[in-house]
Structure formats: structure tokens, C-alpha cells
SEKOL-94201 format. One record per residue (C-alpha): residue number from 1; x, y, z. Coordinates in nm, 3 decimals. Example, Ala and Ser with C-alpha at 12.3 -4.5 7.8 and 13.67 -1.06 7.14 Angstrom:
BEGIN
+------+---------+---------+---------+
: resi :       X :       Y :       Z :
+------+---------+---------+---------+
:    1 :   1.230 :  -0.450 :   0.780 :
:    2 :   1.367 :  -0.106 :   0.714 :
+------+---------+---------+---------+
END
This chain:
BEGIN
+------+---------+---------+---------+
: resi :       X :       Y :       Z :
+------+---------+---------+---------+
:    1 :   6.491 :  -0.099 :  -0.993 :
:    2 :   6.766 :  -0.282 :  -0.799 :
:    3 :   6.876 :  -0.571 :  -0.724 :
:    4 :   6.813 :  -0.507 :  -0.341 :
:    5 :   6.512 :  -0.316 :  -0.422 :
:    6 :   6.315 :  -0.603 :  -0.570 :
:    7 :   6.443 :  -0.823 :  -0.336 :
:    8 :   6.308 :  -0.556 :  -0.046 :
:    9 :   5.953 :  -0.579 :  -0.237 :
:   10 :   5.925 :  -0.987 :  -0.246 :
:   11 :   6.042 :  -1.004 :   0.129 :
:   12 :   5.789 :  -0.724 :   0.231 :
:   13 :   5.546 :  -0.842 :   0.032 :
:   14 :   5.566 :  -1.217 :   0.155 :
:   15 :   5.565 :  -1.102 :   0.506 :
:   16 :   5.217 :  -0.920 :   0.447 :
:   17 :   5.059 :  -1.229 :   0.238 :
:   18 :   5.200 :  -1.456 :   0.447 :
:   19 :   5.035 :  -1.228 :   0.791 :
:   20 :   4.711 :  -1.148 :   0.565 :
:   21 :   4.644 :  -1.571 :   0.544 :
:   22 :   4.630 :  -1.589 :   0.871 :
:   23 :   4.458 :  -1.287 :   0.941 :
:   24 :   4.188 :  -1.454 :   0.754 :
:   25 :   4.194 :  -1.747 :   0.891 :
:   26 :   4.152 :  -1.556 :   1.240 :
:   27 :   3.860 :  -1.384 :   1.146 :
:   28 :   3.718 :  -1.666 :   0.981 :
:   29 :   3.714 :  -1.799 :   1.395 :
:   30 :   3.620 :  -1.435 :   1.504 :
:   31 :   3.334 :  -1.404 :   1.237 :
:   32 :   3.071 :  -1.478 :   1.479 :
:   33 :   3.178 :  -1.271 :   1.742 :
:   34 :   3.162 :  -0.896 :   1.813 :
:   35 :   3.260 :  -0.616 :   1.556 :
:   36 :   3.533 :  -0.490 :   1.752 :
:   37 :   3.700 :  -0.793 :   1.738 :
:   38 :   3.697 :  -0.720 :   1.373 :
:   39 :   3.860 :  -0.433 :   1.327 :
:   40 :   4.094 :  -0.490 :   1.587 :
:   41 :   4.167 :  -0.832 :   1.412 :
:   42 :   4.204 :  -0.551 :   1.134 :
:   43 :   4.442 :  -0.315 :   1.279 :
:   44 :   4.634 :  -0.593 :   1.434 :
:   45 :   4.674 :  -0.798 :   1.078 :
:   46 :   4.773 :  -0.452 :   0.916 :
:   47 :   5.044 :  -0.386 :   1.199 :
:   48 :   5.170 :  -0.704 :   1.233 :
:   49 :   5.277 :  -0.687 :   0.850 :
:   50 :   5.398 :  -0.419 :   0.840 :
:   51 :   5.601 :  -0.542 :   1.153 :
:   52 :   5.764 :  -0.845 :   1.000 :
:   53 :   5.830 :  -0.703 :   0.705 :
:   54 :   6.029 :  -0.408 :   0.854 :
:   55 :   6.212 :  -0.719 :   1.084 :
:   56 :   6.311 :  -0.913 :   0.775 :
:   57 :   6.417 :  -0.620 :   0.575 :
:   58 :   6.654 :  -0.504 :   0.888 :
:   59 :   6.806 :  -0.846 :   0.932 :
:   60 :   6.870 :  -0.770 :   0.565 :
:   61 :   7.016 :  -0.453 :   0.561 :
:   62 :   7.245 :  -0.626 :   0.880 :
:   63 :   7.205 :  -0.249 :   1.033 :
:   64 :   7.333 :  -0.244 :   1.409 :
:   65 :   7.146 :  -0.415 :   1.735 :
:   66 :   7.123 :  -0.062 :   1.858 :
:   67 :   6.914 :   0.011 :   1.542 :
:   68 :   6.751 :  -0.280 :   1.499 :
:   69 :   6.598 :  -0.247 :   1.826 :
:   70 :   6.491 :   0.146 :   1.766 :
:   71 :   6.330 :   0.029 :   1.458 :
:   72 :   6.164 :  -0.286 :   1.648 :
:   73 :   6.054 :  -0.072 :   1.939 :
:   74 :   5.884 :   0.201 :   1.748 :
:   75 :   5.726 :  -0.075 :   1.506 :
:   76 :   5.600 :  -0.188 :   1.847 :
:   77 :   5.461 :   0.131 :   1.954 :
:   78 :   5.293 :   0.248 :   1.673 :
:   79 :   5.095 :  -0.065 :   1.623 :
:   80 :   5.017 :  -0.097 :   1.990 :
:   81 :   4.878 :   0.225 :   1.919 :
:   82 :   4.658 :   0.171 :   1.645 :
:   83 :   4.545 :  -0.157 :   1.758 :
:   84 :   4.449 :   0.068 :   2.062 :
:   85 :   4.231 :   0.305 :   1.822 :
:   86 :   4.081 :   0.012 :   1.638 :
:   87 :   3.989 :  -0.152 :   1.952 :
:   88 :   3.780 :   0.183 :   2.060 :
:   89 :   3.687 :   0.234 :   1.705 :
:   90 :   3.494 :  -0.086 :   1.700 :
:   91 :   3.374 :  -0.037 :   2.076 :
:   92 :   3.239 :   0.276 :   1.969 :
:   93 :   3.044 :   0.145 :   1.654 :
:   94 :   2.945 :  -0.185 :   1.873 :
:   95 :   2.792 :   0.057 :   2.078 :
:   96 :   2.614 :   0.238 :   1.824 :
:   97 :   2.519 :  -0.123 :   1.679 :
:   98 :   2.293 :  -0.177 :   2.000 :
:   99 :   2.175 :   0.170 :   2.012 :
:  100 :   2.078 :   0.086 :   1.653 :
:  101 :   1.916 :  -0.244 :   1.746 :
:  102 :   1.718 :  -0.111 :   2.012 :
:  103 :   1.528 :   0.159 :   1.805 :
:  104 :   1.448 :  -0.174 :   1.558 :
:  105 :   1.312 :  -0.353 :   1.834 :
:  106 :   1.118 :   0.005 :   1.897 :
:  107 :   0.995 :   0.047 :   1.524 :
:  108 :   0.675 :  -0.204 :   1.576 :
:  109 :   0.584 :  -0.102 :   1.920 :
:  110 :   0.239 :   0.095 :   1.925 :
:  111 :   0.423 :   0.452 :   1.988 :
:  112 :   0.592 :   0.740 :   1.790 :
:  113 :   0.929 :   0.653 :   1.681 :
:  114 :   1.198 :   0.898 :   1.673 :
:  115 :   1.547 :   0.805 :   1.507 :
:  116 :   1.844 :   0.893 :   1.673 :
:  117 :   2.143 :   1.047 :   1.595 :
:  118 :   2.400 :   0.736 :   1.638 :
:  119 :   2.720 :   0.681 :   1.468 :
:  120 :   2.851 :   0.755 :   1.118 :
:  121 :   2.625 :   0.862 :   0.837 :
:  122 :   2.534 :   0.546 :   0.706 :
:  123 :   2.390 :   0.461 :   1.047 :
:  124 :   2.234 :   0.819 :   1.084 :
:  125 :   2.009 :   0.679 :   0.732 :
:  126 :   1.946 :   0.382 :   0.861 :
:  127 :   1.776 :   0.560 :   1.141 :
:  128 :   1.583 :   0.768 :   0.931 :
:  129 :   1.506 :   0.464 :   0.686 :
:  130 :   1.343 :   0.241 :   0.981 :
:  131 :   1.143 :   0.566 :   1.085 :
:  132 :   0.972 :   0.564 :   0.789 :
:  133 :   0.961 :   0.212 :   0.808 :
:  134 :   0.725 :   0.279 :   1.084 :
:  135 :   0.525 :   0.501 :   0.930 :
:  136 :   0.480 :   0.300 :   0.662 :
:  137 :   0.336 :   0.012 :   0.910 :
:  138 :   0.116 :   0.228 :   1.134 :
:  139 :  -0.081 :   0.339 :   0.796 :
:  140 :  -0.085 :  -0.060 :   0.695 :
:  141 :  -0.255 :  -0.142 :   1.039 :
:  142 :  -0.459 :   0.114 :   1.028 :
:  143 :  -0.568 :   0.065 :   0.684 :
:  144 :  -0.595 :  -0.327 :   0.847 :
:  145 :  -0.819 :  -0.184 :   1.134 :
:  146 :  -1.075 :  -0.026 :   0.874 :
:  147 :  -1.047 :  -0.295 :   0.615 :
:  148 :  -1.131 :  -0.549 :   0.913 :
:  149 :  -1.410 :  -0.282 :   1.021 :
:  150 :  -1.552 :  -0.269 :   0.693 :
:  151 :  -1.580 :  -0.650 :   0.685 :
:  152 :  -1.772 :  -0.672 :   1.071 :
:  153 :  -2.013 :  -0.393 :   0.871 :
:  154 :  -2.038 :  -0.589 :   0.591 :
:  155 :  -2.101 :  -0.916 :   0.764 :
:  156 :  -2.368 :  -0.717 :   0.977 :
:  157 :  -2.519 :  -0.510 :   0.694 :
:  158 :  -2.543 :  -0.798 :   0.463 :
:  159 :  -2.710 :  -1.046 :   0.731 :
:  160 :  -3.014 :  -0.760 :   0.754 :
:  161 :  -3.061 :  -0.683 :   0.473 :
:  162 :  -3.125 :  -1.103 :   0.356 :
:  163 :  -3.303 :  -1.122 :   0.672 :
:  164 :  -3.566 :  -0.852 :   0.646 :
:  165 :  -3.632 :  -0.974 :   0.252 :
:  166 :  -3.655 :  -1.337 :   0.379 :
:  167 :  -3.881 :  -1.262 :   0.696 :
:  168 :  -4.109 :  -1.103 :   0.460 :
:  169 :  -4.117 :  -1.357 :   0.187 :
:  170 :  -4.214 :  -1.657 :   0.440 :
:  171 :  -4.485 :  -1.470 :   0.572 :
:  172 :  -4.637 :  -1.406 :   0.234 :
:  173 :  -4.551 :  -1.744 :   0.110 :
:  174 :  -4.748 :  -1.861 :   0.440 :
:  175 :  -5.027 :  -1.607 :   0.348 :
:  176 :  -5.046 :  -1.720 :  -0.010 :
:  177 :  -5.048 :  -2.102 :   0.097 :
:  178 :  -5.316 :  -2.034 :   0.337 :
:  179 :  -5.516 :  -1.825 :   0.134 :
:  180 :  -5.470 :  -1.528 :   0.340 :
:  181 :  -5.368 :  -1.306 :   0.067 :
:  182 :  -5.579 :  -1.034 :  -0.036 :
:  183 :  -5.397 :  -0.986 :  -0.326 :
:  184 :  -5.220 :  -1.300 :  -0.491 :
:  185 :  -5.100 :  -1.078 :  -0.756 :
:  186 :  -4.942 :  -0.843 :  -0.526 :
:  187 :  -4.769 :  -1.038 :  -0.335 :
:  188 :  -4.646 :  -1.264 :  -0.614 :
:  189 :  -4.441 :  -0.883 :  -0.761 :
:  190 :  -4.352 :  -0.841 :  -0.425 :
:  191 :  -4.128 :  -1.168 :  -0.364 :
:  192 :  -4.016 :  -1.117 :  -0.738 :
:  193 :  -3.877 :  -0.774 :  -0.633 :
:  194 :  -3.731 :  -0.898 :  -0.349 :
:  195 :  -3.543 :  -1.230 :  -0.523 :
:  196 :  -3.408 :  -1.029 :  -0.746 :
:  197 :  -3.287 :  -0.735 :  -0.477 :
:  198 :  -3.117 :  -1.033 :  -0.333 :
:  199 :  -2.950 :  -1.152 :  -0.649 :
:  200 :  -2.813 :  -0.798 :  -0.745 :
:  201 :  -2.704 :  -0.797 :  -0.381 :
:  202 :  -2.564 :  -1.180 :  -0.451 :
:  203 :  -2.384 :  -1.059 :  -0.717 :
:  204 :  -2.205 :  -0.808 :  -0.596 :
:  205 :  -2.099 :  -1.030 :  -0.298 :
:  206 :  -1.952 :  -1.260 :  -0.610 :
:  207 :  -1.765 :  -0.962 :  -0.780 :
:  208 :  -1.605 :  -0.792 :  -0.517 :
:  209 :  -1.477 :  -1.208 :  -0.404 :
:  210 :  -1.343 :  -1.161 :  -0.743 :
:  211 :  -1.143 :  -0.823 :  -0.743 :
:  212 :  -1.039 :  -0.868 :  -0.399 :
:  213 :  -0.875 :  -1.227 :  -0.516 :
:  214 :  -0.695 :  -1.076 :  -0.768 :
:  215 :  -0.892 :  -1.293 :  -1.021 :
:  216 :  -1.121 :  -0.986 :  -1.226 :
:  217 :  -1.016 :  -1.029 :  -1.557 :
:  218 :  -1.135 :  -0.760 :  -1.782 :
:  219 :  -1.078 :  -0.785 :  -2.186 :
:  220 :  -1.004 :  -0.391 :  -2.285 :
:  221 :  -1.135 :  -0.284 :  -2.627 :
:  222 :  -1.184 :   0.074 :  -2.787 :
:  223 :  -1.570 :   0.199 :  -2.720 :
:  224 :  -1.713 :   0.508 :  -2.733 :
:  225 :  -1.782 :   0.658 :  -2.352 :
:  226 :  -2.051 :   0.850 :  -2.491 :
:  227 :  -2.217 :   0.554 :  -2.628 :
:  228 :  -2.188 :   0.375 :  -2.239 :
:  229 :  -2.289 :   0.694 :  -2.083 :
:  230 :  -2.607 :   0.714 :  -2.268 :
:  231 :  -2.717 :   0.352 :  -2.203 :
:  232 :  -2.657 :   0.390 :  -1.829 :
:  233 :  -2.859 :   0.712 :  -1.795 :
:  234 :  -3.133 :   0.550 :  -1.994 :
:  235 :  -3.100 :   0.253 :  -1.737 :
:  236 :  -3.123 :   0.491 :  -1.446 :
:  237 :  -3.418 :   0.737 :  -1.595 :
:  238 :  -3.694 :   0.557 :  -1.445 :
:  239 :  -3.555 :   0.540 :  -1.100 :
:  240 :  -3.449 :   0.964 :  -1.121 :
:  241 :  -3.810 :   1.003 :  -1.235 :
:  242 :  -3.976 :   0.818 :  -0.932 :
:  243 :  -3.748 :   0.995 :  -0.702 :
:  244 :  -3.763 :   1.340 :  -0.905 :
:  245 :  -3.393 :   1.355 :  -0.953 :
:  246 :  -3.333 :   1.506 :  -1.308 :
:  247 :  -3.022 :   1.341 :  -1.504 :
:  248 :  -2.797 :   1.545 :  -1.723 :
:  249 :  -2.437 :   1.553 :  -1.906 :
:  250 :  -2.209 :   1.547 :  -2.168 :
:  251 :  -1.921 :   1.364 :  -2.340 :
:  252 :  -1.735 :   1.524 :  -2.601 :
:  253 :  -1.785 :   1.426 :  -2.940 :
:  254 :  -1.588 :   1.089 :  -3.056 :
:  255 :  -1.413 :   1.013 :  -2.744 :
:  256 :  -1.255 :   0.715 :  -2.707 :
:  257 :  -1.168 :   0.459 :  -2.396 :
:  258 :  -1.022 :   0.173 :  -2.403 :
:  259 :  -1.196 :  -0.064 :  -2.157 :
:  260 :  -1.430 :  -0.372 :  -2.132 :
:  261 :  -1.724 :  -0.301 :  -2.237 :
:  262 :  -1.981 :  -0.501 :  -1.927 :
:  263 :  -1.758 :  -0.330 :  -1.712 :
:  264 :  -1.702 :   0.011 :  -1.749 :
:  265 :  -2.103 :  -0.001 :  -1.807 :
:  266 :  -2.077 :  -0.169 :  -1.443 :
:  267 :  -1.861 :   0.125 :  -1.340 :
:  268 :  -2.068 :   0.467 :  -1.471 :
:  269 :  -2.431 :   0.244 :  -1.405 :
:  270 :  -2.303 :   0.263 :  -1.007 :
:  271 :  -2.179 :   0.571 :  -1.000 :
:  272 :  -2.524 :   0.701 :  -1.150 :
:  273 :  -2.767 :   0.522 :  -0.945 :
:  274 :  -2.551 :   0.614 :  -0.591 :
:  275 :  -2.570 :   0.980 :  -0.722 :
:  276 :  -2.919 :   0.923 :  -0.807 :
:  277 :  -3.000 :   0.698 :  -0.465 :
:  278 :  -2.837 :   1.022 :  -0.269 :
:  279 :  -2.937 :   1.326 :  -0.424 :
:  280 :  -3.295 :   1.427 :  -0.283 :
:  281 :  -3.626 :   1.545 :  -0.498 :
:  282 :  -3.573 :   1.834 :  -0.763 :
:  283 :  -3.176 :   1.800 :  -0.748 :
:  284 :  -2.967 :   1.728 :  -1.046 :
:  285 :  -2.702 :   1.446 :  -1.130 :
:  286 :  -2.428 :   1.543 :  -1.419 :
:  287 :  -2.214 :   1.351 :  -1.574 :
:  288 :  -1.932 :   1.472 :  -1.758 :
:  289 :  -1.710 :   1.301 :  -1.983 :
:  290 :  -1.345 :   1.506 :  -2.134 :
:  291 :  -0.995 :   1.399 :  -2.271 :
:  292 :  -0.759 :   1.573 :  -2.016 :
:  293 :  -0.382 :   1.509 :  -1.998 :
:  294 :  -0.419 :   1.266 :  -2.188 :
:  295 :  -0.639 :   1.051 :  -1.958 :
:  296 :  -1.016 :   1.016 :  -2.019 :
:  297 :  -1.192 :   1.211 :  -1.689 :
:  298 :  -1.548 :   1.024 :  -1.643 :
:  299 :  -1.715 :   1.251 :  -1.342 :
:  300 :  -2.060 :   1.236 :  -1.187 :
:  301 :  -2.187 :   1.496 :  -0.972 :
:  302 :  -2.448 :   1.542 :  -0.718 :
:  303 :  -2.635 :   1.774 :  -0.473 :
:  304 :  -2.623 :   1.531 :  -0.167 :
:  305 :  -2.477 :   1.787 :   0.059 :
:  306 :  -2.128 :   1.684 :   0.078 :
:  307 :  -1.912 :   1.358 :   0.304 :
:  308 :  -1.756 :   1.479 :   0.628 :
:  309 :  -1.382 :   1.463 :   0.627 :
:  310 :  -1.412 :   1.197 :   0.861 :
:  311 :  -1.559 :   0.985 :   0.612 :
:  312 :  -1.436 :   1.108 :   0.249 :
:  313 :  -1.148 :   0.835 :   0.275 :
:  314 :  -1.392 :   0.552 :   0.314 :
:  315 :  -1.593 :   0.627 :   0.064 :
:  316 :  -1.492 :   0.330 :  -0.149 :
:  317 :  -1.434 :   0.055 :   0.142 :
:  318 :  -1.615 :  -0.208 :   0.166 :
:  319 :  -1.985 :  -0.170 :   0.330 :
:  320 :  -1.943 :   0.173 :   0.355 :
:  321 :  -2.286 :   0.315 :   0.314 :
:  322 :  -2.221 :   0.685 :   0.452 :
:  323 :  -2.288 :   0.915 :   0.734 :
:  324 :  -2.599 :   1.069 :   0.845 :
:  325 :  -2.601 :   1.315 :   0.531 :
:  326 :  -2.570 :   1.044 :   0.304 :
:  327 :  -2.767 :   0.736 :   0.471 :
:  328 :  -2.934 :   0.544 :   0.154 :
:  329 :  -3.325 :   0.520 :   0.160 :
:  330 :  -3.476 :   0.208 :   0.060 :
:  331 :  -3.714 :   0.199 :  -0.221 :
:  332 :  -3.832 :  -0.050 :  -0.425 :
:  333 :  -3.652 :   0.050 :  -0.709 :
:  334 :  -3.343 :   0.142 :  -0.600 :
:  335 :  -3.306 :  -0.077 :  -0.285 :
:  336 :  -3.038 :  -0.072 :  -0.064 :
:  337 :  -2.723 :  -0.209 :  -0.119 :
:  338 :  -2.490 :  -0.320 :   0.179 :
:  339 :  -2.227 :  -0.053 :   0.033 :
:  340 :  -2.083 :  -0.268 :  -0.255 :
:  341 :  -2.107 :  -0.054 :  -0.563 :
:  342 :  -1.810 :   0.201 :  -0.492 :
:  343 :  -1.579 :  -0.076 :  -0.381 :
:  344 :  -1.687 :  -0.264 :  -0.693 :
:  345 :  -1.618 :   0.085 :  -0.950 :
:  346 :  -1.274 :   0.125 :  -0.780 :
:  347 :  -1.171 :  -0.276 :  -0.794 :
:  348 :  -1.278 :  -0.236 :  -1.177 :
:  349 :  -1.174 :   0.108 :  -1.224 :
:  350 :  -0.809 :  -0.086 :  -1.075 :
:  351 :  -0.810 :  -0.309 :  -1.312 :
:  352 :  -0.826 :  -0.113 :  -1.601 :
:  353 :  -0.497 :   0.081 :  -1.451 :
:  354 :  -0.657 :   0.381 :  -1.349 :
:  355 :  -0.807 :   0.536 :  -1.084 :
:  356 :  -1.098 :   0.705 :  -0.927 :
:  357 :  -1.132 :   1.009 :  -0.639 :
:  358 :  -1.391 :   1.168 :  -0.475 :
:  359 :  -1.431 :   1.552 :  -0.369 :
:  360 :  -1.710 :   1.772 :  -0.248 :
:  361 :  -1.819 :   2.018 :  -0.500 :
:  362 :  -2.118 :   2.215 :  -0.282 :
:  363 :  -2.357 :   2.169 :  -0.217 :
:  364 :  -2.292 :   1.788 :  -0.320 :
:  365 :  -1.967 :   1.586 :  -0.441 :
:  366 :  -1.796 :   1.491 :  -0.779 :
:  367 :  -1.723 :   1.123 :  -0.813 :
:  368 :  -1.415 :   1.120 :  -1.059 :
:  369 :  -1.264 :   0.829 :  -1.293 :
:  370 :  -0.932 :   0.853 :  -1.478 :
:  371 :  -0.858 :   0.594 :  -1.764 :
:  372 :  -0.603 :   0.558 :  -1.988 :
:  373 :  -0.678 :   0.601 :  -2.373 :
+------+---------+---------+---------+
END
């Protein structure tokens, strides 16, 4: 390279550093205001160096006025031009900014969003991004609306079912202190039966404070499911034989789970006795126990005609206690719960990292929990 040539470069080169500083320093002013002030700042930094640098290097080359004004004019012209385009450049994508903005300010109102088709691609995704966005809030609030549902329920459930127990322990405590009672003895089993319906009902309350804090801590440790299966059917036996359910199953030989111990007896013992509390006289509850994909599949399945779609997704909220098909009877054995135990198995089922599903297998359903090995 020349002489001239490098000497060419620096000057051009100067003129554009010297142009890019305060190009900088202009939209460092400009930053706050709008975008098509930018890229017109752009085109206009990008011109104007070009500009002086074609200036200096003509005063250089000491070509002719006639010349040096061509070259100055059609400098001129050119970057008019494309400050022209940049200004319209950045109108158009201001515009598309607030046509962007205003579907945002559209994503949380309570009505379908559709994206439009604004700008360049990138705004196109964006579009498409905040649609699902939506989506992705309406099925938060409504999982809000039936979460706060299932609470109201709760509240209202749980407040009967201490007040009918209570009622009916002060009047036998009033009968027993007035000597009313016919039979002492009777009425003594009764209020034990009934303190401790309200303690298993107590404790549930406490667990389910527990998972839904975040603060169940479970201590996993290899058992035998057949081993937990057996204890919880021989738990459940008398209450199938008072209500003439039968109780049958299998687990394959040796199989394995790693959980903690209390609970995953918590978890197949609910699971039983809501089959059991469901299915009517002379029906059947199975439980099943298999490696498969390499989870361990603990099902339980009944004959208690099936949930309505309506109601197959709620199964495991809190104070769900079922539609018409499935309303729980009381009994003194059983009782009635204020539709704790399936929010309790899935909470604890959570905790363990897996998961648990529910699907009607006529003419009942098929409880289902997945746990790792």
C-alpha cells in the first residue's frame, strides 16, 4: 500500500471515529426518546461519515471545484436519502411497537387473545409468545378459581362435619351427667368413636398444612410394596367385611420402591379405604402392584360406577368428595372425611417425585401411582 493510500485510510477513518463519538454522544441524549429517532440518529451518523470523509479526501486529492461540488452534491443526496428510509424505517417499526404494546395490555384482559401479524419476524414471535402467555394465565386463574372453591368447600365441609360430632357429644355428655343415659356404656364408645373421627379428620387438616407449605419431608428407603400392600389390606379387611366389599390383588414377587415407609403406607391405606368407602355391597377392590418402564405402577381399582368428566380433574383437590355417583356414606367405621385423603396421596405421592392419575375402567375407576425405583 501507498503512501497516499494509507494516508486516504487514517483521514477516512478519523472522519468516521471522530462522527461515530458524537453519534454516541447524540443518542446517549436521544436514548429516551422514540425508536425512530434511533435509527435515523443511525442513518444520519453512518452518512455523515461517510460525508466528511469523502470531503477531506477531495480537498486531498485538490480535484477541481466543479468536481468537488458533484462529489459533495451526490454525498448530499444519497444520505438525504437514506436518512429518509431510516426515518420511515423506524416510523414503521414505532408503529408496530404500539401495535405490539396494545395486544400486551390485551393479554390479561378476561377475553380470547389473538396475536397479530405486526412487523418483522422477531415481532411476529413475540406475538405468538404473549398468546401463549395468556393461555398459560387463564389455566392459572382458573386453576385459582377451583383451588379457592375447594377451600369455601373445605371450610364448609369441615365446619359440619365437627359440628354434627360435637352436637351429639354435648347432648350425651348432658345425658350421662344427668343420668339420662340408658346405656352409659354405649354412649361412652360412642363419644370415643367420634373423638377419634375428629382426630383422623384433625390430622389430615395438619398434613395437607404440611404438603401445601412445602414443609413434608419424607426420608426414602428401599421396602418391599408387597410387604405395605399387605398391611394396608389387612388394615382395611374389617371395614370391606362390614360393608361386603371383597379385597383382592397382587404385587409381583420381590419388588422394590424406594419410599418412606409411614408414608407410602399413608398413600395405598387411602387409596384402599376410598375404593372400599365407594364401591357398594358384593363389589370387588384390586390392587395391583408391577415394575413398568422402569417405574413401579401401584393401582387400585373399583366398581363405583365411574367420575363424570366434569369431575375426573378434581378428583384430587382439596374437599373434593365427588358427584352424585360417588357421594361417601357415613358409617361408623369408615366415617366421612371432608375429601382430604386424595389430596393427601398426591401431596405425598409429589414428594416422592412421582405421580398419580385417575381413569374410569367400567364399571368403576383405576386409581394409579407411579414411583421411581
Amino acid at each position: 500500500m501507498t503512501g497516499e493510500q494509507v494516508q486516504m485510510v487514517l483521514i477516512a477513518a478519523g472522519s468516521a471515529v471522530v462522527v461515530g463519538v458524537l453519534g454516541l454522544a447524540a443518542g446517549w441524549l436521544l436514548r429516551h426518546r422514540s425508536l425512530r429517532w434511533q435509527l435515523g440518529l443511525v442513518a444520519v451518523t453512518a452518512v455523515a461519515g461517510v460525508l466528511v470523509g469523502v470531503l477531506f479526501i477531495a480537498q486531498l486529492m485538490f480535484i477541481s471545484d466543479h468536481d468537488f461540488r458533484v462529489v459533495s452534491l451526490v454525498t448530499v443526496v444519497a444520505g438525504a436519502v437514506a436518512v429518509v428510509v431510516a426515518l420511515g424505517l423506524g416510523a414503521a417499526i414505532a408503529h408496530w411497537s404500539h401495535a405490539l404494546r396494545d395486544e400486551v395490555r390485551r393479554v390479561d384482559a378476561r377475553r380470547p387473545y389473538v396475536p397479530g401479524r405486526h412487523g418483522p419476524s422477531e415481532f411476529q414471535e413475540l406475538a405468538d409468545e404473549l398468546a401463549l402467555a395468556q393461555g398459560r394465565l387463564e389455566d392459572a386463574r382458573r386453576r385459582e378459581s377451583q383451588l379457592e372453591e375447594s377451600r369455601r368447600e373445605l371450610v364448609s365441609w369441615v365446619s359440619h362435619d365437627l359440628r354434627t360430632p360435637l352436637a351429639g357429644m354435648r347432648a350425651m355428655t348432658e345425658a350421662l351427667e344427668d343420668g339420662l343415659a340408658p346405656d352409659p356404656e354405649r354412649y361412652h364408645r360412642q363419644i370415643r368413636a367420634e373423638v377419634d373421627r375428629m382426630v383422623r379428620m384433625v390430622d389430615d387438616l395438619f398434613e395437607l398444612s404440611r404438603i401445601h407449605a412445602g414443609v413434608l419431608r419424607v426420608s426414602p428407603q428401599p421396602l418391599l410394596l408387597g410387604d405395605v400392600v399387605s398391611e394396608a389390606l389387612a388394615g382395611a379387611d374389617p371395614v370391606a367385611r362390614q360393608r361386603g366389599v371383597r379385597l383382592g390383588g397382587s404385587v409381583d414377587d420381590g419388588l422394590e420402591v424406594t419410599a418412606d415407609p409411614a408414608a407410602l403406607a399413608r398413600v395405598v391405606t387411602n387409596l384402599i379405604m376410598n375404593a372400599v368407602r365407594h364401591t357398594p355391597a358384593d363389589g370387588t377392590v384390586e390392587v395391583r402392584g408391577r415394575l413398568i418402564d422402569g417405574e413401579v405402577e401401584l393401582s387400585v381399582t373399583d366398581v363405583c360406577g365411574g367420575i363424570p368428566g366434569d369431575d375426573i380433574t378434581r378428583v384430587f383437590d382439596v374437599a373434593w368428595q365427588g358427584s352424585e355417583a360417588r357421594t361417601p356414606e357415613i358409617d361408623d367405621d369408615s366415617g366421612r372425611g371432608a375429601g382430604l385423603g386424595l389430596a393427601i396421596v398426591k401431596g405425598i405421592v409429589e414428594a416422592h417425585r412421582g405421580r398419580v392419575d385417575v381413569d374410569n375402567v367400567p364399571p368403576g375407576c383405576r386409581f394409579r401411582v407411579f414411583l421411581p425405583v
